[in-house]
DRENLUMMI-284143 format. One record per residue: residue in three letters; x, y, z negated of N, C-alpha, C in turn. Coordinates in steps of 0.05 Angstrom, whole numbers, padded with zeros to 5 digits, always signed. Layout:
BEGIN
ALAXYZXYZXYZ;...
This chain:
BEGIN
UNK+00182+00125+00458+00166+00104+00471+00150+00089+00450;UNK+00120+00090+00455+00106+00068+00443+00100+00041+00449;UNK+00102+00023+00433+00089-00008+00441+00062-00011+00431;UNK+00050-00033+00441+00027-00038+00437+00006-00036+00460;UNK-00019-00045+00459-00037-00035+00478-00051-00016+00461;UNK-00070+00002+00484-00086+00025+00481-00113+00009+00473;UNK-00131+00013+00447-00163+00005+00438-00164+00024+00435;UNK-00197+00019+00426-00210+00035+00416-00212+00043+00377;UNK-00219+00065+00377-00206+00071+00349-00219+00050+00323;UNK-00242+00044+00338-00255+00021+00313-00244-00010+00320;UNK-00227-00015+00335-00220-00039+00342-00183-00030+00327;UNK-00179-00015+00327-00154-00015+00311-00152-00013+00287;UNK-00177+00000+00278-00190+00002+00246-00186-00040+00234;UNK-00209-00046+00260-00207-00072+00253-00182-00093+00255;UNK-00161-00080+00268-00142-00100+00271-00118-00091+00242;UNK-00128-00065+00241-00112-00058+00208-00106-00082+00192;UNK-00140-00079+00189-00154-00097+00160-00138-00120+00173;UNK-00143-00137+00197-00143-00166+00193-00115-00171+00185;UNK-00084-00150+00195-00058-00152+00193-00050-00154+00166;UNK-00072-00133+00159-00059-00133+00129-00076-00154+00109;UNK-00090-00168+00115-00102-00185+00097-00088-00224+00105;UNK-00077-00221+00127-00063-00236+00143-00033-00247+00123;UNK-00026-00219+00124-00004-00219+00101-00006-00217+00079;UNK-00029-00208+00065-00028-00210+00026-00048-00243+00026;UNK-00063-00249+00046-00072-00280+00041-00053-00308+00050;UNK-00031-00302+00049-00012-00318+00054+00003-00328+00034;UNK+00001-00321+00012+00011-00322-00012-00004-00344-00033;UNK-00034-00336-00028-00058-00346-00052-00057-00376-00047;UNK-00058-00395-00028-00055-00420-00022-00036-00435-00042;UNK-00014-00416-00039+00013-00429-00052+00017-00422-00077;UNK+00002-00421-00094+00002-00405-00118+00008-00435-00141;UNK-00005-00452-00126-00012-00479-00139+00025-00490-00142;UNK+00036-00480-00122+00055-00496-00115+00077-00480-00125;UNK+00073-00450-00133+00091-00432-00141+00094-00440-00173;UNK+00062-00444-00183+00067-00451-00218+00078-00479-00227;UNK+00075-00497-00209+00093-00526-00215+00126-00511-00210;UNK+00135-00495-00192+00165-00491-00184+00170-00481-00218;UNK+00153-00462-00227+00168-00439-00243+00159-00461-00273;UNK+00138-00482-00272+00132-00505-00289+00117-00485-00316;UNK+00091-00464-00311+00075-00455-00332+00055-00452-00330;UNK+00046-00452-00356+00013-00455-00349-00006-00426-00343;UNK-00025-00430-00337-00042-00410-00321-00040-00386-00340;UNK-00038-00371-00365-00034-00350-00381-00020-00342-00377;UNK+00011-00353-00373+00036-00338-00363+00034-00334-00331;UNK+00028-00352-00314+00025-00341-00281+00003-00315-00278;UNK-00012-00317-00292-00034-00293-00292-00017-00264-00302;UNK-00004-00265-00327+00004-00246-00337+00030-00243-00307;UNK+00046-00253-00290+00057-00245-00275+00040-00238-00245;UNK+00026-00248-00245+00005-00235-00221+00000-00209-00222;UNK+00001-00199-00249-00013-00174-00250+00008-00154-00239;UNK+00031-00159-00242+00051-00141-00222+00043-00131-00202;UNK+00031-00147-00185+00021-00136-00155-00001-00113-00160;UNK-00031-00122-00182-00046-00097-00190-00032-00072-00203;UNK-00010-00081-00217-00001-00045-00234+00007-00034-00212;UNK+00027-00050-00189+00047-00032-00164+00015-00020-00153;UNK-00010-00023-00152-00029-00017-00129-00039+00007-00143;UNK-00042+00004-00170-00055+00016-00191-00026+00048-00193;UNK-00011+00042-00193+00002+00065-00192+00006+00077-00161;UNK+00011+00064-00146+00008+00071-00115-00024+00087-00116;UNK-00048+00067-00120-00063+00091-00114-00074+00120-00130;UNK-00056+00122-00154-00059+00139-00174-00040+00166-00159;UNK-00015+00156-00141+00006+00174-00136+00019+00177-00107;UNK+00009+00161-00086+00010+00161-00073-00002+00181-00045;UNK-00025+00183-00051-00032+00212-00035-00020+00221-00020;UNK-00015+00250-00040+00014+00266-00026+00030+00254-00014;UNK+00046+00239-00019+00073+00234-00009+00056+00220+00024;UNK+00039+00203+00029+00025+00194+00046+00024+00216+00068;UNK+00005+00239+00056-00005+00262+00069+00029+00273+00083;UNK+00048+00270+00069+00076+00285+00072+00086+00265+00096;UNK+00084+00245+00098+00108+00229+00116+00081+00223+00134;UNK+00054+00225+00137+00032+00214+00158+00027+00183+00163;UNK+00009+00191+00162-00007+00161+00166-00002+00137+00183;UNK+00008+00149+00202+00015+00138+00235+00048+00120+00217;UNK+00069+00138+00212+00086+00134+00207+00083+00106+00178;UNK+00074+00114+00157+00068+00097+00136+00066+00073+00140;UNK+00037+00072+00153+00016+00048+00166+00038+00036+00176;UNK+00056+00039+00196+00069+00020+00217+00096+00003+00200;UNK+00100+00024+00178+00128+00012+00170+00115-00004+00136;UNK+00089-00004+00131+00082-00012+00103+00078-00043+00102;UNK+00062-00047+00136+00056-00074+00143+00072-00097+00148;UNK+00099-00090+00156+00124-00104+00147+00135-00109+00127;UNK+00140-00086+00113+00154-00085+00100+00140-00102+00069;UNK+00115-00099+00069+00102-00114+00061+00102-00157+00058;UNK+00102-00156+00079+00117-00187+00083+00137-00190+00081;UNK+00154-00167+00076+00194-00181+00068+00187-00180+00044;UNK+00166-00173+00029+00170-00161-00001+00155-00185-00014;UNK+00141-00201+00002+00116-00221-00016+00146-00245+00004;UNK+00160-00243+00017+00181-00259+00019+00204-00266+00000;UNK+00203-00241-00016+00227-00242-00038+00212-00252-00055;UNK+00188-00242-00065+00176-00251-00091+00175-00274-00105;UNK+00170-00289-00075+00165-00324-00081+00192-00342-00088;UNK+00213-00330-00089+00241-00338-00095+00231-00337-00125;UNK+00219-00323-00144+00225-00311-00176+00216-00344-00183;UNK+00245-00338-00208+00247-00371-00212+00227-00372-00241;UNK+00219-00347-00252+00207-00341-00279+00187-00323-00280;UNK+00165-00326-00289+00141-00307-00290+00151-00285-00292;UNK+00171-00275-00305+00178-00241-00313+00186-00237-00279;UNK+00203-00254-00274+00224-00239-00239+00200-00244-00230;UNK+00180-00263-00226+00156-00254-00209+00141-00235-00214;UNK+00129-00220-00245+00110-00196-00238+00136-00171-00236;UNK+00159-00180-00241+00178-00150-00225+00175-00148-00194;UNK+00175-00163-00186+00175-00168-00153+00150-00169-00141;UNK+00130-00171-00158+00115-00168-00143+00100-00129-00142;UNK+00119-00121-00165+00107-00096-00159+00109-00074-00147;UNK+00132-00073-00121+00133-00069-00099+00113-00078-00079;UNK+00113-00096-00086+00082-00109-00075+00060-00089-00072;UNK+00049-00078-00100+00026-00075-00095+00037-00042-00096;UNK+00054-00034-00100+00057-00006-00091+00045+00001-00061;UNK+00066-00025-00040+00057-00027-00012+00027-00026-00011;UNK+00002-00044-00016-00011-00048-00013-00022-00022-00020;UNK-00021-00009-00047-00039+00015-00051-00039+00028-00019;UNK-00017+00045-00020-00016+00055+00002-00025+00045+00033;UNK-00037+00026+00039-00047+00004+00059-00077+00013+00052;UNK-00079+00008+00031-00108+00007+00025-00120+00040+00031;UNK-00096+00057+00025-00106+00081+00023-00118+00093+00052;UNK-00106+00078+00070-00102+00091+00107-00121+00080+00119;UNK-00119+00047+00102-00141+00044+00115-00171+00041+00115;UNK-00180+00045+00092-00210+00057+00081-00209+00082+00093;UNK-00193+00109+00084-00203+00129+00090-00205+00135+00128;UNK-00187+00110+00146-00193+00109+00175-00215+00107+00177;UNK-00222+00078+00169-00257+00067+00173-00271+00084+00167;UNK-00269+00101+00143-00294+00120+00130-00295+00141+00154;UNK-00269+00151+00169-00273+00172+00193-00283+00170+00210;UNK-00269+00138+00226-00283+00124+00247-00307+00131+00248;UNK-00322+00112+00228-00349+00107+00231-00370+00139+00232;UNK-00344+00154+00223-00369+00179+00213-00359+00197+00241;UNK-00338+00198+00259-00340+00207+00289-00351+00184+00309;UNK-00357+00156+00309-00368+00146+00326-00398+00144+00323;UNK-00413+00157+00295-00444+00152+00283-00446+00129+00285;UNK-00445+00106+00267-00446+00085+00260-00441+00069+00250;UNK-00442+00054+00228-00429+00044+00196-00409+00026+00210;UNK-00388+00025+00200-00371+00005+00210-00344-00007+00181;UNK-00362+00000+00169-00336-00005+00136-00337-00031+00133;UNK-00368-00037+00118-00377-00067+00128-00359-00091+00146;UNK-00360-00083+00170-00348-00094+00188-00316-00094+00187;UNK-00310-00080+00178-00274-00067+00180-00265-00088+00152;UNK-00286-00089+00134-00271-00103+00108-00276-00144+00113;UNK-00297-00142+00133-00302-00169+00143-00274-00176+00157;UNK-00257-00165+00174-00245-00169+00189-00216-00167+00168;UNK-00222-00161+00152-00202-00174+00117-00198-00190+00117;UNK-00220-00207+00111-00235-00227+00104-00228-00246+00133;UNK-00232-00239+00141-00224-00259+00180-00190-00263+00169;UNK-00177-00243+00158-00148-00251+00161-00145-00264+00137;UNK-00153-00265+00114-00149-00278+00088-00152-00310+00093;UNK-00181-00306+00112-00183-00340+00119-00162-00351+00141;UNK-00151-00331+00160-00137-00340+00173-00112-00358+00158;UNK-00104-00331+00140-00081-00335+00125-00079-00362+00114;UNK-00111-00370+00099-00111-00386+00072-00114-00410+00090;UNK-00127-00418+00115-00123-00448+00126-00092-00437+00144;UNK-00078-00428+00146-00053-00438+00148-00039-00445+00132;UNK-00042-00431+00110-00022-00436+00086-00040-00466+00066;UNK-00060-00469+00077-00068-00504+00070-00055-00524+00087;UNK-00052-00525+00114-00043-00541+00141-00005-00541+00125;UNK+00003-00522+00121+00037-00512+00111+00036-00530+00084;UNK+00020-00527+00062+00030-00536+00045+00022-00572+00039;UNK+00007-00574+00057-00004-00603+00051+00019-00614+00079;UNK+00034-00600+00092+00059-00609+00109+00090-00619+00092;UNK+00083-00601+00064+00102-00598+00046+00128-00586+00048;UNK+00123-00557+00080+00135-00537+00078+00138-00509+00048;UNK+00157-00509+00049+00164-00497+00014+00142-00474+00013;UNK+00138-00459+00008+00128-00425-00004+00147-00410+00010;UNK+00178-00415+00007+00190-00391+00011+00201-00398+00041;UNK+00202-00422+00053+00201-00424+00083+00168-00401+00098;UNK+00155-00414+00089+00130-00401+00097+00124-00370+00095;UNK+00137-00363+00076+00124-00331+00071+00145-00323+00092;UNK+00180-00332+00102+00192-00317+00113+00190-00316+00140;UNK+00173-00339+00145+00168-00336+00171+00152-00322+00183;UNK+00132-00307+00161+00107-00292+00157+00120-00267+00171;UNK+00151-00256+00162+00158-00233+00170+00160-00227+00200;UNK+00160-00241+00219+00165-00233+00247+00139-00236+00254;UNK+00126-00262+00251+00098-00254+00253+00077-00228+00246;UNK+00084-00214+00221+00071-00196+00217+00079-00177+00232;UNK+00101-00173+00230+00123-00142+00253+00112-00145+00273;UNK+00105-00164+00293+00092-00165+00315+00070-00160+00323;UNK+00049-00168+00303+00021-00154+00309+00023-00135+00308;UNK+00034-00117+00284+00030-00099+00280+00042-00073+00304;UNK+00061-00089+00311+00069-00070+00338+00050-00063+00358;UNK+00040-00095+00367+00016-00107+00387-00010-00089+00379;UNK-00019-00089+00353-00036-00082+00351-00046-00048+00344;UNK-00018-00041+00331-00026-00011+00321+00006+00005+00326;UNK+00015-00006+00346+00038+00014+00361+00027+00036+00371;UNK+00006+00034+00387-00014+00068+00394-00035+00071+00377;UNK-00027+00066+00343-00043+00079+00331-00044+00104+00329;UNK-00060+00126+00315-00061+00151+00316-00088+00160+00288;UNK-00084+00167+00273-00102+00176+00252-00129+00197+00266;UNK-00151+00180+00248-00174+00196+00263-00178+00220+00249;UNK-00193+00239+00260-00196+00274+00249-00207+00265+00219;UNK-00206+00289+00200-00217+00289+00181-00254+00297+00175;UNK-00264+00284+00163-00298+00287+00168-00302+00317+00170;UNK-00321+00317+00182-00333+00348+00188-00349+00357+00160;UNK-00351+00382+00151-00375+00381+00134-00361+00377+00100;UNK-00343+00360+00100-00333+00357+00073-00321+00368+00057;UNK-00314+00368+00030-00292+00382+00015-00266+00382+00023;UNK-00250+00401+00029-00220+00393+00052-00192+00407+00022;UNK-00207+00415-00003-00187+00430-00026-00168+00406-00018;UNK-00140+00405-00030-00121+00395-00034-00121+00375-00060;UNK-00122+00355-00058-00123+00322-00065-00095+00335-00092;UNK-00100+00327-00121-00098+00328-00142-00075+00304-00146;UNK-00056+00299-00150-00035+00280-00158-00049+00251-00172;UNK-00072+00254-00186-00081+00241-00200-00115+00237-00202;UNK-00127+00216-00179-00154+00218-00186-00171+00207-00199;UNK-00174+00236-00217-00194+00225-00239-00217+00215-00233;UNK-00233+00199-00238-00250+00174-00237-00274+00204-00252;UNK-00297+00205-00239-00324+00218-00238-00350+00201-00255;UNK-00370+00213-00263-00383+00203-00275-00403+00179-00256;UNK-00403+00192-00229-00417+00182-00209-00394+00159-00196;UNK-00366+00154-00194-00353+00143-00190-00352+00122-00207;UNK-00345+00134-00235-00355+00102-00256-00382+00088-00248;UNK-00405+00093-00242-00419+00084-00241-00420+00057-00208;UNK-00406+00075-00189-00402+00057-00166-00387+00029-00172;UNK-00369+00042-00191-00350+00022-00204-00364+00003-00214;UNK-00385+00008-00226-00395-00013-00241-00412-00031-00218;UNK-00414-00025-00198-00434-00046-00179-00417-00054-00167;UNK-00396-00051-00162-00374-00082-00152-00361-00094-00170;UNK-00362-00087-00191-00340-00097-00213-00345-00134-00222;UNK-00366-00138-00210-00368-00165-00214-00357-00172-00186;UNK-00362-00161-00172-00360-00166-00147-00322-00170-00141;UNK-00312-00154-00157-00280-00149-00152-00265-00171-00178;UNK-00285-00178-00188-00265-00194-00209-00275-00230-00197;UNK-00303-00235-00190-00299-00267-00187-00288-00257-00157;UNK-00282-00241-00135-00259-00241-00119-00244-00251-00126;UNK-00228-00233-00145-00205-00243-00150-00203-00273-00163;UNK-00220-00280-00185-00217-00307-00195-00212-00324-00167;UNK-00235-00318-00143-00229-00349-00128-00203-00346-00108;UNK-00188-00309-00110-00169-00328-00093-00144-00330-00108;UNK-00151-00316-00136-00117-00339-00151-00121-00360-00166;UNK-00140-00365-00174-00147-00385-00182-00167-00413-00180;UNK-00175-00415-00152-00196-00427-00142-00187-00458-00134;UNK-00152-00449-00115-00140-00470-00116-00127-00493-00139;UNK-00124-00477-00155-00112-00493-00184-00138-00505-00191;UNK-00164-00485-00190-00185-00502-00201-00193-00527-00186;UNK-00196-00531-00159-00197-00551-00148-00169-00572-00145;UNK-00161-00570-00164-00129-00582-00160-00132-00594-00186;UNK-00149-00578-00204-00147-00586-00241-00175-00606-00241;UNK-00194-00587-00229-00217-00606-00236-00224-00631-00223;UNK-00220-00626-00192-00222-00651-00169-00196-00672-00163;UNK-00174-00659-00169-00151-00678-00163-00145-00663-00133;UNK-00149-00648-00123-00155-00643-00088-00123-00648-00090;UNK-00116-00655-00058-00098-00651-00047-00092-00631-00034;UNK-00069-00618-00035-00059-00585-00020-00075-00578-00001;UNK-00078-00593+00018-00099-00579+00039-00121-00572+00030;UNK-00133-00588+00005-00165-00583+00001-00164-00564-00021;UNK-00148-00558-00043-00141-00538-00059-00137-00509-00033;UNK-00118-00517-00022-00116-00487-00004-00138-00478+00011;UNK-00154-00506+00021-00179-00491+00029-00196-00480+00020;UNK-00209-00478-00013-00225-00467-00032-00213-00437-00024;UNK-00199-00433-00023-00197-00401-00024-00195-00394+00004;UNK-00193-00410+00033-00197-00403+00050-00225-00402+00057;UNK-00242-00416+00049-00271-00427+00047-00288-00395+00037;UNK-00271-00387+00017-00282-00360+00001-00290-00336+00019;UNK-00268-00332+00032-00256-00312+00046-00272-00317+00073;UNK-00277-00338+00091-00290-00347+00108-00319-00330+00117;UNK-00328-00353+00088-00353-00341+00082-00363-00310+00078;UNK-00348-00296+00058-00340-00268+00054-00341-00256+00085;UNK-00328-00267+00106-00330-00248+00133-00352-00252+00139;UNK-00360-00279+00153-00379-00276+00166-00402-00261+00159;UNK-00406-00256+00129-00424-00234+00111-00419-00210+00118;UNK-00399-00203+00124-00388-00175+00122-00388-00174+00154;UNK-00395-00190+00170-00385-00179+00196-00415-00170+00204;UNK-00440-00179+00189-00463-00174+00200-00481-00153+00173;UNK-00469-00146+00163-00476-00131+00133-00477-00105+00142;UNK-00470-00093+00158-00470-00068+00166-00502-00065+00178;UNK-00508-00081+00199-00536-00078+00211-00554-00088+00186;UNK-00548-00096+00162-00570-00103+00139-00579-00085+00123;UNK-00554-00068+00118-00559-00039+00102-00574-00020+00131;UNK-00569-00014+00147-00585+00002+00164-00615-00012+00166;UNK-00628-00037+00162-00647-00039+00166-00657-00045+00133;UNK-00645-00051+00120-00654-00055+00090-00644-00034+00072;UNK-00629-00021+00071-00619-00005+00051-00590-00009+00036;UNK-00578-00005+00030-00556-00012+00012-00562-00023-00021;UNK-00578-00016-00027-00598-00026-00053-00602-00050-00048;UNK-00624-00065-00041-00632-00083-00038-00616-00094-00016;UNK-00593-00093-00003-00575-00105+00003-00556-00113-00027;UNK-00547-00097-00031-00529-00108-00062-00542-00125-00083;UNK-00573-00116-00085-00583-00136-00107-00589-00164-00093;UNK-00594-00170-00066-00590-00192-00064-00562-00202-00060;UNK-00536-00186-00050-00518-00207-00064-00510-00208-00082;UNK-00516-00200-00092-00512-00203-00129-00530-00226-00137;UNK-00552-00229-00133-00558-00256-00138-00547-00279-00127;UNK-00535-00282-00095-00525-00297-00084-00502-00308-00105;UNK-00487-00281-00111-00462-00281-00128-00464-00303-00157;UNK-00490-00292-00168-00491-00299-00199-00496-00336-00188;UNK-00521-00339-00164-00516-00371-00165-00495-00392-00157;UNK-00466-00385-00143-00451-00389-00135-00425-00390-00161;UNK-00439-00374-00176-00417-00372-00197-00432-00397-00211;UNK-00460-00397-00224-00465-00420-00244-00461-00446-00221;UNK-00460-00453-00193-00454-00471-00188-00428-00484-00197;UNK-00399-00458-00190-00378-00472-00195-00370-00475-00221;UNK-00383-00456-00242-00379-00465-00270-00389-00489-00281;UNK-00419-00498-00274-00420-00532-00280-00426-00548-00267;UNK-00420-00552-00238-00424-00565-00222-00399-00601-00234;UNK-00402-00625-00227-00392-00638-00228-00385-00655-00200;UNK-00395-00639-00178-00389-00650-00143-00372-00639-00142;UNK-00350-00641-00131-00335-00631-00099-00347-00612-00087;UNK-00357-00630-00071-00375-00614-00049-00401-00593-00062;UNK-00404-00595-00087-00424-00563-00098-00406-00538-00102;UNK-00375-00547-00117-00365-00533-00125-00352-00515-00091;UNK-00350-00525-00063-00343-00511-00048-00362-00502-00042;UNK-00393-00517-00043-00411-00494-00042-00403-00461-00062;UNK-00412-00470-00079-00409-00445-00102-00384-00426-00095;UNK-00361-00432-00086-00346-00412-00074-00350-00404-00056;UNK-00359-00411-00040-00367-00401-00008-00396-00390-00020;UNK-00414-00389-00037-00436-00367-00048-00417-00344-00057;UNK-00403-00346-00078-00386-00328-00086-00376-00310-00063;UNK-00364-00322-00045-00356-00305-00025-00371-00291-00009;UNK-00396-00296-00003-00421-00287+00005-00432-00261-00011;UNK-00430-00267-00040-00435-00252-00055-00421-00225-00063;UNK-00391-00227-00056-00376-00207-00055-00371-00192-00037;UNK-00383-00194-00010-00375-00190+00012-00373-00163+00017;UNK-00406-00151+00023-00407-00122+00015-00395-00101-00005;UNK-00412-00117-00030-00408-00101-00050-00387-00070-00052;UNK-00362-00078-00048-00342-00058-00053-00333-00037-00022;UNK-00348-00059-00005-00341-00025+00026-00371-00012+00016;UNK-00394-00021+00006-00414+00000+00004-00410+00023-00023;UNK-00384+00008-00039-00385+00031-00065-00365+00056-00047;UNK-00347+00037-00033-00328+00055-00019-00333+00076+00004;UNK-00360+00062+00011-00375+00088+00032-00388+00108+00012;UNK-00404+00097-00001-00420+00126-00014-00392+00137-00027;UNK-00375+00129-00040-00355+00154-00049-00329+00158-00031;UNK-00337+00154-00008-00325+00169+00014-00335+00192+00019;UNK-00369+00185+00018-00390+00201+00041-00401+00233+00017;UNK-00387+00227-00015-00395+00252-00034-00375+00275-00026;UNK-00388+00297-00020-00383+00326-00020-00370+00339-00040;UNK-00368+00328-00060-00365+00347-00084-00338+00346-00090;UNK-00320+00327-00073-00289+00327-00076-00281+00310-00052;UNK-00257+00318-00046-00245+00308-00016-00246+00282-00017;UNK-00256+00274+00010-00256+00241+00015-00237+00219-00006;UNK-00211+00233+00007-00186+00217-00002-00188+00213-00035;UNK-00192+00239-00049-00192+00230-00071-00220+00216-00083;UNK-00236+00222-00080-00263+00200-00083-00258+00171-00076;UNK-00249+00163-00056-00238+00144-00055-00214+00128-00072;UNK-00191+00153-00065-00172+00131-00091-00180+00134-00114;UNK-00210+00148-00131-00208+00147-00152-00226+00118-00155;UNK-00239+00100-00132-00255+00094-00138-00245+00059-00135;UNK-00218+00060-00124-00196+00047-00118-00184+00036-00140;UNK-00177+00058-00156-00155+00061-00179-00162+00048-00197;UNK-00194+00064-00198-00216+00048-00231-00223+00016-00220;UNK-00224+00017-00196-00226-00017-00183-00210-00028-00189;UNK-00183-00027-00181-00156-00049-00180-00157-00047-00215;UNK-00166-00027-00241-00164-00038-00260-00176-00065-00271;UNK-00186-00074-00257-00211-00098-00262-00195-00122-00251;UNK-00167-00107-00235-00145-00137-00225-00125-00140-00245;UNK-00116-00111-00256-00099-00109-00269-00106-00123-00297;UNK-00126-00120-00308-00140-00136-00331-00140-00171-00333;UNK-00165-00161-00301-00170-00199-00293-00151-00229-00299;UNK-00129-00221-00284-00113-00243-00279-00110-00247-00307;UNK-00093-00237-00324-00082-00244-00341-00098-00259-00363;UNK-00124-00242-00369-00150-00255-00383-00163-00276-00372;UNK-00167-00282-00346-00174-00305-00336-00160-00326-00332;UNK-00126-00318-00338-00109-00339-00332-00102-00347-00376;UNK-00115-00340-00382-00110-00337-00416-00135-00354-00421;UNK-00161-00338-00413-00185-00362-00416-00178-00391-00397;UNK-00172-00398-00374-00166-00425-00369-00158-00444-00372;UNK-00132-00427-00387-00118-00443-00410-00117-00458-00423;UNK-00141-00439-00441-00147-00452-00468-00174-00452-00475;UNK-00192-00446-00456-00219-00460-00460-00226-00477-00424;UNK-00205-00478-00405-00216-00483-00386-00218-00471-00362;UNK-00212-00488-00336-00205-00459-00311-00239-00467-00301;UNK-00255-00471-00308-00284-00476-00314-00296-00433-00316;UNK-00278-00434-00341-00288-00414-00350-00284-00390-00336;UNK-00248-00393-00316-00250-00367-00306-00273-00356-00286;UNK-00287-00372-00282-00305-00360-00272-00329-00355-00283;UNK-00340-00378-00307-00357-00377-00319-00360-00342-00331;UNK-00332-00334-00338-00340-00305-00350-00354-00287-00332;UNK-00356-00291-00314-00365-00275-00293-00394-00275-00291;UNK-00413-00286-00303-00436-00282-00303-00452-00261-00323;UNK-00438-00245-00340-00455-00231-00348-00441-00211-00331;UNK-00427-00204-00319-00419-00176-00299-00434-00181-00287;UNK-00443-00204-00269-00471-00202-00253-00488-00189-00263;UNK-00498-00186-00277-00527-00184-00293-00522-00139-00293;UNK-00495-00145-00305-00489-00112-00310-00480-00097-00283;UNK-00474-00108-00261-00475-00103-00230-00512-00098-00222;UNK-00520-00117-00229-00553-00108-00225-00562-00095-00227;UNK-00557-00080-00261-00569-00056-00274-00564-00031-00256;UNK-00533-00028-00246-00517-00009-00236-00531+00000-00211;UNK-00547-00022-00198-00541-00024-00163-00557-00007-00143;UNK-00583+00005-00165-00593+00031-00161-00572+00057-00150;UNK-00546+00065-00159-00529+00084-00154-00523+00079-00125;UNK-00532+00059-00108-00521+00055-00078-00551+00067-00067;UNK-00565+00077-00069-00586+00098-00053-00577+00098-00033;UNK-00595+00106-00005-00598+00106+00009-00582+00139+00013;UNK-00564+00157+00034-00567+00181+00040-00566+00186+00074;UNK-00576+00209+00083-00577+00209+00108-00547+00200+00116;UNK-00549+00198+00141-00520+00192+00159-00521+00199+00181;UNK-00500+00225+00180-00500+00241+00208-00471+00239+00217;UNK-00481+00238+00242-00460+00240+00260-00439+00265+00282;UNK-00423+00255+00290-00410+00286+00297-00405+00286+00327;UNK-00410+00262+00343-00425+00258+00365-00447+00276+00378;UNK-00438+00303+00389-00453+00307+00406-00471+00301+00432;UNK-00502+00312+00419-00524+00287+00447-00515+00297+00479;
């Protein structure tokens, strides 16, 4: 017997994303409140954040097979839980080390999340004829914000971290029943390379290069949602609610971009879609690096988030949509070389805040703008056909 109701396959694509961004943005709010518990400064919380990128970084390096072996259907239903017991234990670690151990189960889960559900969207959209990645990663972004103003309303209540994340667990088990109990994995693209997916995907010359047109895009991500709150906590004085909201504010913004970005690339291109948010990006970043308002600096994150929005489902479509090696692995290779830019990030950004300033973690982020620009030619335009018979 299945639970759940019966959708449609791009409405379950989209309820993926929001479940699972529901549960990893429930965490970032409370980050502020995790480094006063454990009492260290932003170099050492950074160096334990990165637990969650190595578990993702090896998940999507190794994961595959074993995926392909136990099915998608099966994975998907038990990852999304199990996921929230696991960012439930984490928040107990009384010391940076027991936090990046714990959290790297974490991102093992998540690889594998990430893996089902890009390569769904990439199918979806390519049996319904019609871009829908865009949209599928907005509806991320819908749950991150969901996540991040609850977990502002929770902690400006002065409910703990680890009350909150555990209550996260029945909540999540439930959508996920509700929502993807009659899930079912969509066919594999027509037309494509179908060889057998390699244990280990190596990263392509054309894949580095995709890499390089989100890479700004995936690192001030990440700056504003582990560190956006501390910054408005360090620089403004905010109170919990208004610290938790900077990174709900991010994420916000980030959807509503992403929910209408799909019809921008069909009428503008993917090119000149990315180079203008990349400029959006670069002015959003010099806002929050020297801004001395409040109210500029939530501008500047909410540009930021604007600015990131696309970027990484359009690197993730064109190296879905290359022939020259199976979806899956084009993808996780393009995954793998991505999450390195988290696995790096935190720790260097939580090292520069430190000791020149949480000013700076973002300030570094402006010459990757500039080198995202150069790149953003590699998102060309290619036909897009469909398997929709007229």
């Amino acid at each position: 017997m299945r639970f759940g109701i019966e959708l449609p396959p791009q409405i379950k694509v989209y309820g993926a994303f929001f479940v699972y961004s529901f549960c990893m943005g429930s965490l970032y709010p409370r980050i502020p409140a995790i480094q006063q518990t454990m009492g260290v400064g932003e170099g050492a919380l950074g160096l334990a954040l990165i637990g969650a990128a190595l578990g993702t970084l090896i998940s999507l390096t190794f994961a595959g097979p074993i995926i392909e072996r136990i099915g998608y259907r099966r994975t998907l239903l038990t990852a999304l839980p199990v996921l929230s017991v696991l960012y439930a234990i984490a928040v107990w670690a009384p010391t940076p080390l027991t936090f990046f151990l714990l959290l790297m189960p974490v991102g093992v889960t998540i690889g594998c999340i990430e893996i089902i559900i890009n390569l769904e969207a990439d199918r979806v959209e390519h049996a319904i004829g019609r871009r829908i990645m865009n949209r599928s990663h907005a509806f991320w972004s819908f749950g991150f914000f969901s996540a991040g103003m609850v977990g502002s309303f929770v902690a400006q209540a002065g409910i703990s971290a680890q009350v909150h994340l555990a209550i996260m667990i029945p909540i999540v088990t439930l959508a996920t029943l509700v929502i993807l109990g009659r899930f079912e994995p969509a066919e594999h693209r027509s037309g494509g390379n179908t060889d057998q997916a390699p244990r280990f995907a190596r990263p392509t010359l054309a894949i580095i290069v995709l890499v390089t047109v989100c890479l700004s895009a995936m690192i001030m991500e990440g700056a504003g949602i582990d560190w956006s709150a501390i910054y408005m906590r360090d620089v403004f004085g905010a109170a919990p609610f208004w610290a938790g909201f900077a990174v709900a504010l991010g994420a916000g913004a980030q959807a509503v971009t992403r929910f209408f970005a799909d019809s921008f690339v069909e009428r503008w291109s993917p090119v000149i879609v990315a180079r203008g948010l990349l400029t959006i990006l670069g002015i959003g970043t010099l806002l929050v690096f020297f801004t001395q308002a409040q109210w500029m600096a939530y501008l500047g994150l909410a540009l930021i988030g604007v600015g990131t929005s696309a970027l990484f489902p359009l690197a993730m479509s064109a190296a879905a949509q290359r022939t020259d090696r199976p979806a899956a692995v084009n993808v996780a290779a393009l995954a793998q070389i991505s999450f390195v830019s988290f696995l790096l990030g935190p720790p260097l950004l939580g090292y520069v805040a430190e000791h020149f300033g949480i000013r700076w973690a973002f300030g570094i982020g402006l010459p990757l703008v500039v080198l995202s620009l150069v790149a953003a030619g590699a998102l060309a335009p290619k036909a897009f056909r469909s398997t929709v018979t007229p």
